[in-house]
C-alpha positions in Angstrom: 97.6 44.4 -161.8 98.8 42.5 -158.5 100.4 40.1 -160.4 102.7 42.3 -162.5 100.0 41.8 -165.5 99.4 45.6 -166.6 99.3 45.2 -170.0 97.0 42.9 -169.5 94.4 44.7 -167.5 94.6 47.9 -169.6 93.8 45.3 -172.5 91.1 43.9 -170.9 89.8 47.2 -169.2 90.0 48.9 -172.9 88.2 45.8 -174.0 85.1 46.1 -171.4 84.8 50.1 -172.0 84.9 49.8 -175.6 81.7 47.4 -176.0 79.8 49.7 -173.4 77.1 51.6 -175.3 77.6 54.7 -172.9 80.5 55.5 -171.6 79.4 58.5 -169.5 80.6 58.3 -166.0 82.9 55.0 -166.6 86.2 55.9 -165.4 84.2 57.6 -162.2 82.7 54.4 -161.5 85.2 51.9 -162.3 87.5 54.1 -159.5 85.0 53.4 -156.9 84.6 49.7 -157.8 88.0 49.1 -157.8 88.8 51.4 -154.4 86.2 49.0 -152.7 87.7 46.2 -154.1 91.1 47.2 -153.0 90.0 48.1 -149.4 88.3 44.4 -149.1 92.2 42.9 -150.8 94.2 45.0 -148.0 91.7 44.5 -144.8 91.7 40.4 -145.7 95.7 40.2 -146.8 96.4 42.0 -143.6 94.1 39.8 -141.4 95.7 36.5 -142.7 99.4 38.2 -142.6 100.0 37.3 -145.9 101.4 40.5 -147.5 103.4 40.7 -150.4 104.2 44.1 -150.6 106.1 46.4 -148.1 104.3 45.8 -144.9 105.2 49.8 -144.1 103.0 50.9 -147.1 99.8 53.2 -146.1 96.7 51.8 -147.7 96.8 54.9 -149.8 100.4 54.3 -151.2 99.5 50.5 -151.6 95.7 51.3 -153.8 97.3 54.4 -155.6 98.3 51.9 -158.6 95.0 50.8 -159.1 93.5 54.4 -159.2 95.7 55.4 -161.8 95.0 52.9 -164.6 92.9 54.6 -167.4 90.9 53.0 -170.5 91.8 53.9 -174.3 88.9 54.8 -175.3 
């Protein structure tokens, strides 16, 4: 999704959750995964001042994206 590649994550998130033999609790989960995830990408991006995005952004503004995608399921 950082790249611009949407499609492609939904595809491949769609993908993962489809060959899961339970998918109780998945999109739960996969929020916290990626929120950790996300918090690691901003603390290091900032740290190295390499941002790519509007340096005026709150985290929460930033990660909202990434909360947002859903699986087909």
């Amino acid at each position: 999704m950082e790249n611009g590649e949407e499609e492609l994550a939904q595809s491949f998130l769609t993908a993962y959750a489809q060959g899961m033999k339970s998918k109780e609790g998945f999109t739960e989960r996969f929020r916290v995964h990626m929120l950790h995830q996300q918090v690691l990408n901003w603390g290091c991006t900032k740290a190295m001042k390499q941002v790519t995005w509007d340096d005026k952004l709150s985290f929460a503004a930033w990660a909202q994206k990434f909360m947002d995608i859903e699986y087909k399921q």
